[in-house]
PASEBA-1860 file (N, C-alpha, C; in nm, 3 decimals):
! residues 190
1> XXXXXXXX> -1.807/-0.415/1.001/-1.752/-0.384/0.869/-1.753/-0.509/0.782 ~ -1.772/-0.496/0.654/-1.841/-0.609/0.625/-1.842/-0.549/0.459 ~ -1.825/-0.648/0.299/-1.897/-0.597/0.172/-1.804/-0.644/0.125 ~ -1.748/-0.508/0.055/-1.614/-0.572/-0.026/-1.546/-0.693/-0.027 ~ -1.452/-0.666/-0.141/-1.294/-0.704/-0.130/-1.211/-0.633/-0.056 ~ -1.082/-0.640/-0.037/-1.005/-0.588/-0.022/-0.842/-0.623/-0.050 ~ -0.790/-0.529/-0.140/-0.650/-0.584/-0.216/-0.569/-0.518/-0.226 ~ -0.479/-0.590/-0.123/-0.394/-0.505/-0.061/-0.243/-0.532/-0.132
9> XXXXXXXX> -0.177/-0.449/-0.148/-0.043/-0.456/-0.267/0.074/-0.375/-0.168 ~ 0.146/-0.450/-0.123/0.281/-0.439/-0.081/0.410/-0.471/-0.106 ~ 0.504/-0.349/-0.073/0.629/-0.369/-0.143/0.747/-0.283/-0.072 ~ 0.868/-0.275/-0.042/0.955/-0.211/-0.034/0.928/-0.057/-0.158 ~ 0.944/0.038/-0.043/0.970/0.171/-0.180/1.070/0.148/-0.303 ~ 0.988/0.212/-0.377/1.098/0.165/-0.543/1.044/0.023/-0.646 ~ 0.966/-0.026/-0.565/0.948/-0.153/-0.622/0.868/-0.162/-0.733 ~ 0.786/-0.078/-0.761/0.698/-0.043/-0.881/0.488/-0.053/-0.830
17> XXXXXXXX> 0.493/-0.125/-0.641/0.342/-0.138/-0.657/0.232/0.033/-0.708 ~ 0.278/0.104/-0.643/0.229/0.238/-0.663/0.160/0.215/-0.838 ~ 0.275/0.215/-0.928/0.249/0.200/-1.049/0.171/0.142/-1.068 ~ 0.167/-0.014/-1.026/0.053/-0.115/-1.057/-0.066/-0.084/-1.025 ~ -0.079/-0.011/-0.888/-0.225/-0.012/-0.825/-0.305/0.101/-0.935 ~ -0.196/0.186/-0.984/-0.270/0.289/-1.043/-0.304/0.244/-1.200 ~ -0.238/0.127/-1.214/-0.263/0.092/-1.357/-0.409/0.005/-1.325 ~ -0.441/-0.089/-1.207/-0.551/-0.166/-1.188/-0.685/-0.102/-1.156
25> XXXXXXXX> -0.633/0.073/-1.075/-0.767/0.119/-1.084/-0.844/0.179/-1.201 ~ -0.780/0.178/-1.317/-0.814/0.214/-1.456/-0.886/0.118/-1.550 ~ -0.868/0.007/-1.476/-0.986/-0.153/-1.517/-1.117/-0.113/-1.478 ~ -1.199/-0.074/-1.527/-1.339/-0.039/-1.456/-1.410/-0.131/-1.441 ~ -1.381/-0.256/-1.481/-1.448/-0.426/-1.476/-1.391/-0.463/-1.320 ~ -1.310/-0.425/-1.267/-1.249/-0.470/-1.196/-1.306/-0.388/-1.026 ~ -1.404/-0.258/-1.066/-1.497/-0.201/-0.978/-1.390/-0.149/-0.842 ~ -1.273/-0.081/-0.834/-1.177/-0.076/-0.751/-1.183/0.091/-0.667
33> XXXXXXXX> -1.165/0.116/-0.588/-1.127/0.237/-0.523/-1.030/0.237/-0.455 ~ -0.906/0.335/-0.465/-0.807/0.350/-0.389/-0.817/0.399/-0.241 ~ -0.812/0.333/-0.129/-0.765/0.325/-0.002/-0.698/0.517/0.035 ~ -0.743/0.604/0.092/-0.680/0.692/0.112/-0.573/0.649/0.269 ~ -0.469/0.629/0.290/-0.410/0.665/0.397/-0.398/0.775/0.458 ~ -0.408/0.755/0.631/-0.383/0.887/0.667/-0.204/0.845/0.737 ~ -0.138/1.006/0.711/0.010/1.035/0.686/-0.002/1.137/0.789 ~ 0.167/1.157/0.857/0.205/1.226/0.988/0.311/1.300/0.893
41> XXXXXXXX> 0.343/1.221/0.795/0.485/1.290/0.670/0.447/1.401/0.602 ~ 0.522/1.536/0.537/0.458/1.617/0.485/0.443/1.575/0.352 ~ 0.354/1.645/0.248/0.387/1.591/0.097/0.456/1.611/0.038 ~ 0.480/1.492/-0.064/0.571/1.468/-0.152/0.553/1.521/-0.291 ~ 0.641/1.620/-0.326/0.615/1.665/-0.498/0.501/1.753/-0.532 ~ 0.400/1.647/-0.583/0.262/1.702/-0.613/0.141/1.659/-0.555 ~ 0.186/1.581/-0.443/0.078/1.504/-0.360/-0.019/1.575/-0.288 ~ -0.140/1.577/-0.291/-0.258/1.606/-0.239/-0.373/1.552/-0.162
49> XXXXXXXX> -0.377/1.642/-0.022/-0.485/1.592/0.078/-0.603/1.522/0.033 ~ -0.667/1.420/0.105/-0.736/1.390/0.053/-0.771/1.316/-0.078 ~ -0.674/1.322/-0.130/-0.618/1.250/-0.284/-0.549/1.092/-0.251 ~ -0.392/1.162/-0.240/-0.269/1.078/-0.281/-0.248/1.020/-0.047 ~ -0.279/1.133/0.034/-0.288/1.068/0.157/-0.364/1.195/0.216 ~ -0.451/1.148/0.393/-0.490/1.231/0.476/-0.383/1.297/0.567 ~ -0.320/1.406/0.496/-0.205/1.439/0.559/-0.250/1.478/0.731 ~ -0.197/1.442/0.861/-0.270/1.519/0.945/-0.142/1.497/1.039
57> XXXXXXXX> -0.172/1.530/1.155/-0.042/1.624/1.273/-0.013/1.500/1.357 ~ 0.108/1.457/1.422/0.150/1.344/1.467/0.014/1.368/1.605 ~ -0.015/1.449/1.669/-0.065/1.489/1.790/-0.234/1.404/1.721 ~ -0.320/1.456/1.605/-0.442/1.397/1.573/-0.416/1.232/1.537 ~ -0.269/1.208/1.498/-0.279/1.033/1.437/-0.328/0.984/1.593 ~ -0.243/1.039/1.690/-0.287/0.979/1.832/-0.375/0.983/1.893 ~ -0.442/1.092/1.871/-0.636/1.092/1.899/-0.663/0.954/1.849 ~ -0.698/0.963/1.701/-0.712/0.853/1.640/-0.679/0.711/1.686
65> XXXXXXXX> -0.542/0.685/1.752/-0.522/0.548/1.749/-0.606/0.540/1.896 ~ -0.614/0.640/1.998/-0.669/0.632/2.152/-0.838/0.573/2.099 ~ -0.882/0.643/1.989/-1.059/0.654/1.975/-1.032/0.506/1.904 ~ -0.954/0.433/1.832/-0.926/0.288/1.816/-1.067/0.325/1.638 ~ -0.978/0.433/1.609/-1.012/0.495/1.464/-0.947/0.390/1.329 ~ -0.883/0.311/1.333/-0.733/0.239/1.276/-0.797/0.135/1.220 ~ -0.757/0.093/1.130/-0.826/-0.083/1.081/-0.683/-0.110/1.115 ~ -0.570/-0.010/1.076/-0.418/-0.020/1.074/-0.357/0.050/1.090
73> XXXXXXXX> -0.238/0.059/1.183/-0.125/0.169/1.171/-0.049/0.128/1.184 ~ 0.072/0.224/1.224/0.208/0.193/1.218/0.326/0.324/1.232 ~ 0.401/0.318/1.329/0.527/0.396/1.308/0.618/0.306/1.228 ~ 0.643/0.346/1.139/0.693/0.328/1.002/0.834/0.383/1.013 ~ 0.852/0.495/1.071/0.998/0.565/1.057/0.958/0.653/1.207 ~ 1.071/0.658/1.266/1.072/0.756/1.445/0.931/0.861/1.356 ~ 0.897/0.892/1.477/0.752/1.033/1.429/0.700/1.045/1.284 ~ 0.728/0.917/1.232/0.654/0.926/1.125/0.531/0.833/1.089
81> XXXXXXXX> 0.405/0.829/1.110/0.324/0.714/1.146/0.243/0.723/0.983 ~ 0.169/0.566/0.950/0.069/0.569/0.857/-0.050/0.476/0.876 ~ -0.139/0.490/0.848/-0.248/0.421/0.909/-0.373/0.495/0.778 ~ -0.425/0.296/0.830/-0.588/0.305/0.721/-0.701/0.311/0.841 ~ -0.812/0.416/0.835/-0.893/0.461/0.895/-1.018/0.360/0.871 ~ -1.070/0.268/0.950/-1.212/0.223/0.955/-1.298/0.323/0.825 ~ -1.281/0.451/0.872/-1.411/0.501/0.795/-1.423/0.523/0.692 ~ -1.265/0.527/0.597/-1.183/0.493/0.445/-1.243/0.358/0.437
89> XXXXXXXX> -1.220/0.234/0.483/-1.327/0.115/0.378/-1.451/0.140/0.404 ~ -1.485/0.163/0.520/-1.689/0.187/0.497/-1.736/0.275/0.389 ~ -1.691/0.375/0.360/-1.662/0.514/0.300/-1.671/0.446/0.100 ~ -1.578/0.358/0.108/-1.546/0.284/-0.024/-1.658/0.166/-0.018 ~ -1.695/0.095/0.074/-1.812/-0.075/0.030/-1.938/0.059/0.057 ~ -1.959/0.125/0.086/-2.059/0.163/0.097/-2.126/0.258/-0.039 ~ -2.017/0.228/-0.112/-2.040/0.258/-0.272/-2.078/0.154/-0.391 ~ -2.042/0.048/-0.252/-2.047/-0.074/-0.357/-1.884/-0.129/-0.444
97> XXXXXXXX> -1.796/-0.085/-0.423/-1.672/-0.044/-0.458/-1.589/-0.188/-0.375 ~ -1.458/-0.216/-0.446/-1.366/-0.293/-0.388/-1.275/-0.256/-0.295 ~ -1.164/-0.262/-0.230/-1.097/-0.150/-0.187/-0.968/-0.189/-0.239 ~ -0.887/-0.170/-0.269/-0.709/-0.142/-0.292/-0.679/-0.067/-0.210 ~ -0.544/-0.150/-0.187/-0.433/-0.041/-0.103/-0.320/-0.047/-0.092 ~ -0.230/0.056/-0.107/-0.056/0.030/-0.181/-0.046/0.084/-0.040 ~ 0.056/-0.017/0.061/0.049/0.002/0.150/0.204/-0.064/0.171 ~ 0.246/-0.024/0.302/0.394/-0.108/0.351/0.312/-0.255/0.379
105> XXXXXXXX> 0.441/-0.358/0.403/0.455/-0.481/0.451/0.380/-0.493/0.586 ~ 0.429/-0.432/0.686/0.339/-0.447/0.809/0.197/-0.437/0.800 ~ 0.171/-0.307/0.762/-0.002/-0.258/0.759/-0.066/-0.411/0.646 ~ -0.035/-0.393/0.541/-0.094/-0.504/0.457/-0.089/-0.648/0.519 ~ 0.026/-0.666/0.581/-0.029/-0.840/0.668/-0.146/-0.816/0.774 ~ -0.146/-0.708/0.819/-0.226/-0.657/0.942/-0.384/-0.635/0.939 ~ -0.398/-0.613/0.796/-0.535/-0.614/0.721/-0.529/-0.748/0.683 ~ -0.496/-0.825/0.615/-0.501/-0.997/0.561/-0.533/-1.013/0.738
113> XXXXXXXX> -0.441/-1.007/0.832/-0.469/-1.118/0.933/-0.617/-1.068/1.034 ~ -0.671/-0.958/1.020/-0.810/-0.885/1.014/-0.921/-0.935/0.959 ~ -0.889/-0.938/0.779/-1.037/-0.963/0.692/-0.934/-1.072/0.653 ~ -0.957/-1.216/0.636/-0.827/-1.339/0.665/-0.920/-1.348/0.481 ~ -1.043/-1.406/0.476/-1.117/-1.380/0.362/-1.181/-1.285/0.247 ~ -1.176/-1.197/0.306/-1.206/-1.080/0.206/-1.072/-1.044/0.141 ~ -0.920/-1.069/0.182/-0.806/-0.975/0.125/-0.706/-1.102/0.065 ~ -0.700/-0.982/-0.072/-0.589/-1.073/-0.153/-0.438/-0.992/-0.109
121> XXXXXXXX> -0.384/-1.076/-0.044/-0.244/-0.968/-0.017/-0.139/-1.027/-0.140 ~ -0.094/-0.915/-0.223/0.000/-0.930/-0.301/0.126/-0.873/-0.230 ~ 0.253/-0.903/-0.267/0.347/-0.886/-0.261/0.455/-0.863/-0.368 ~ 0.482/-0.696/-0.391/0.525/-0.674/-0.548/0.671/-0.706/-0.495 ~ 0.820/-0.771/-0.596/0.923/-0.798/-0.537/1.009/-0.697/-0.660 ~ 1.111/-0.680/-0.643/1.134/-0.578/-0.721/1.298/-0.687/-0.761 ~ 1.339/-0.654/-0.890/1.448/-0.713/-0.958/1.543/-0.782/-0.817 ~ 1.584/-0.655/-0.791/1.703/-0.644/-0.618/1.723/-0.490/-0.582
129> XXXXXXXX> 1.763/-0.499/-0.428/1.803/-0.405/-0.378/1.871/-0.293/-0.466 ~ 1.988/-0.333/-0.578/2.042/-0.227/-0.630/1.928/-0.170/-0.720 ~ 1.871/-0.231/-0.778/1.750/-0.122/-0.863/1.689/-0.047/-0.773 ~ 1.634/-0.099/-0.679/1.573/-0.025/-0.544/1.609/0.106/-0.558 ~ 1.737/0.077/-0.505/1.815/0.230/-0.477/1.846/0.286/-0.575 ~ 1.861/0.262/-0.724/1.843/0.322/-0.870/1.714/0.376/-0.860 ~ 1.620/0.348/-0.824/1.514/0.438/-0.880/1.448/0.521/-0.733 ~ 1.494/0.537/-0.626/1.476/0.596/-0.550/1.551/0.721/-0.577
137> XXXXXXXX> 1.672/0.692/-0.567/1.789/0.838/-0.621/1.740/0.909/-0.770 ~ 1.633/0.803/-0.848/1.621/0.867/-0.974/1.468/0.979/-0.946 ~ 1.405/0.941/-0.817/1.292/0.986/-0.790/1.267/1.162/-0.759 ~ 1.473/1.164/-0.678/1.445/1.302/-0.654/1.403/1.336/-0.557 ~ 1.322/1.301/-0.429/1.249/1.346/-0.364/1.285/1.319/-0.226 ~ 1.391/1.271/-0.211/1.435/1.202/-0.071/1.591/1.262/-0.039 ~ 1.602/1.277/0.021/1.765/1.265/0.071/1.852/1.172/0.065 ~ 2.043/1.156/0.069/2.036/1.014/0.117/2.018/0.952/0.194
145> XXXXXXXX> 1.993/1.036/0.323/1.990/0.939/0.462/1.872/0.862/0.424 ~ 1.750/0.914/0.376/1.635/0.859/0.368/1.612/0.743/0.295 ~ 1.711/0.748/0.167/1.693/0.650/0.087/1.758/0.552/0.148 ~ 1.846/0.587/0.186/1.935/0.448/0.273/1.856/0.414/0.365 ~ 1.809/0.488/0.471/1.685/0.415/0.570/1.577/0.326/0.459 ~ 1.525/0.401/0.378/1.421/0.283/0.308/1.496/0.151/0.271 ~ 1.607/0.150/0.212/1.713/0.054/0.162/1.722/-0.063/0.284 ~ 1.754/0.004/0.439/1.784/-0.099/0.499/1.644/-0.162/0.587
153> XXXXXXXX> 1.548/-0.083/0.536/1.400/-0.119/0.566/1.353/-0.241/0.434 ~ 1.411/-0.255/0.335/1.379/-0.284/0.203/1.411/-0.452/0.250 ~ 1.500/-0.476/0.294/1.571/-0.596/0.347/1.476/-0.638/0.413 ~ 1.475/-0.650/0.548/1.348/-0.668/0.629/1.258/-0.676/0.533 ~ 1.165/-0.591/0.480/1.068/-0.658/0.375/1.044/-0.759/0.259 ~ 1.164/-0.769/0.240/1.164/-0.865/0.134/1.135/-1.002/0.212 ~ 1.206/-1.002/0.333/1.203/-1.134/0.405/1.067/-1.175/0.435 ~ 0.982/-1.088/0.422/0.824/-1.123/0.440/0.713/-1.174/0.358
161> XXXXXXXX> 0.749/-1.169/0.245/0.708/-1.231/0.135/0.640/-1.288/0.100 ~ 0.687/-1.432/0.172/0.617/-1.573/0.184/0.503/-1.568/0.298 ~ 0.472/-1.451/0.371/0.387/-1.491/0.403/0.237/-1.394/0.350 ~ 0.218/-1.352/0.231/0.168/-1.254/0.118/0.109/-1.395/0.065 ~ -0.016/-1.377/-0.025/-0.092/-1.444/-0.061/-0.003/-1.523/-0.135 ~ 0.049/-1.423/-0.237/0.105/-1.437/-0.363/0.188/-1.341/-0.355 ~ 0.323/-1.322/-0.456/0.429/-1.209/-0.516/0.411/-1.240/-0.679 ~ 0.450/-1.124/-0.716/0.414/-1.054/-0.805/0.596/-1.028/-0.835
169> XXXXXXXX> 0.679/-1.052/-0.919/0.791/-0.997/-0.946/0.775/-0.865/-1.055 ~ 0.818/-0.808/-1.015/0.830/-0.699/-1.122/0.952/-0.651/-1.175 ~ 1.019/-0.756/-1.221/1.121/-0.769/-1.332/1.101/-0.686/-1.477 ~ 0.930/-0.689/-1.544/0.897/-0.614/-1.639/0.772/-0.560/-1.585 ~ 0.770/-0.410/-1.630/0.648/-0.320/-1.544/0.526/-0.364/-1.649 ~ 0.540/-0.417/-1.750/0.387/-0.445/-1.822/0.360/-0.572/-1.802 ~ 0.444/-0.700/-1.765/0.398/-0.819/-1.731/0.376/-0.803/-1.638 ~ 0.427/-0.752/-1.498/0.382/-0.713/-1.373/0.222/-0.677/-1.359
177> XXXXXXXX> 0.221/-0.557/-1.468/0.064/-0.547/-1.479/-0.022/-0.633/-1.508 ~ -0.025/-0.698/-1.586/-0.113/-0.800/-1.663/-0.106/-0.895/-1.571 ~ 0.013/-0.948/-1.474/-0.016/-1.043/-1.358/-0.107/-1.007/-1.272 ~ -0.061/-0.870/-1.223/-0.191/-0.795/-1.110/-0.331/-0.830/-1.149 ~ -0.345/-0.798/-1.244/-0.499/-0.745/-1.341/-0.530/-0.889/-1.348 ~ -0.492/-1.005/-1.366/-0.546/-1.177/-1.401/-0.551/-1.183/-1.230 ~ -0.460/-1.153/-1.129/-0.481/-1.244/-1.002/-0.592/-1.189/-0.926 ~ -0.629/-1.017/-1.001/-0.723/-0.912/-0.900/-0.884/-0.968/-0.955
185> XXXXXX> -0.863/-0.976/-1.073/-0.990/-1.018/-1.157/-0.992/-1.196/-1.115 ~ -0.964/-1.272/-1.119/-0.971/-1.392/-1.017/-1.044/-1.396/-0.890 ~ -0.975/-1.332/-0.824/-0.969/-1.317/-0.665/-1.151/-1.267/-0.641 ~ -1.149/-1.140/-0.722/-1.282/-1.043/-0.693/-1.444/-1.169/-0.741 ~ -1.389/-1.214/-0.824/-1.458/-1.345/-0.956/-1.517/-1.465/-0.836 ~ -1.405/-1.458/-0.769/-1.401/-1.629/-0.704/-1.563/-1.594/-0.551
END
């Protein structure tokens, strides 16, 4: 495996990367394709197979990790696993394409310590924990137990940070952008 870039954007849920990645794949200078993950979770809202994740059955993620299918995975939450599939970046350089991927903290160091040269790992940091949980509860889509599990998962991630290429604060969601978009256009440049 071999071509691309690869730029990988991690963050505690709530933090705003989602937003960013979707604002950077709209740079068409910037030549980007979004990373599909495959998901054991059901969907969220309006989320779609094949789209937004490869939704598939905890029983096939484990085929998968046995056939050593994974660039990355991860149990993320008890029976809830996520993982980037080898055949998602071939799938993307074989277009000629960059790859992005809004991914957790674990999986994204796990790809950097993989392609050590091909990946810009960002690290989006979000104001603090209490916004966190302001815009998770504003999201709708979770329970509280859940949000509080992401919350005390949020901690742990933050502590990881420093070892991310770079962070990215996202104190304001349009300077946030315009940071992404100068360090992605750099990185791809260099």
């Amino acid at each position: 495996m071999n071509n691309g870039k690869l730029l990988v954007f991690s963050a505690p849920s709530g933090s705003g990367k989602t937003t960013i990645v979707k604002h950077l794949l709209q740079q068409e200078d910037l030549n980007l394709e979004f990373s599909i993950s495959a998901a054991t979770r059901a969907p969220r809202g309006e989320e779609v197979d094949g789209k937004d994740y490869y939704f598939i059955t905890i029983e096939d993620f484990k085929k998968h990790i046995k056939a050593d299918d994974f660039i990355e995975w991860e149990e993320v939450y008890r029976d809830n696993f996520y993982g980037t599939l080898k055949s998602e970046v071939e799938r993307i350089w074989a277009k000629g394409k960059n790859v992005i991927f809004d991914i957790d903290v674990a999986g994204g160091l796990r790809i950097k310590s993989k392609f050590k040269t091909e990946t810009l790992a960002v690290f989006v940091k979000p104001p603090s924990v209490d916004e966190l949980k302001r815009r998770l509860k504003e999201r709708s889509t979770e329970t509280d137990d859940k949000i509080n599990m992401r919350i005390a998962k949020a901690h742990v991630e933050l502590a990881t940070a420093p070892q991310f290429d770079t962070i990215i604060k996202n104190y304001d969601l349009e300077i946030a952008k315009q940071d992404a978009y100068k360090l992605v256009k750099e990185f791809i440049q260099a």
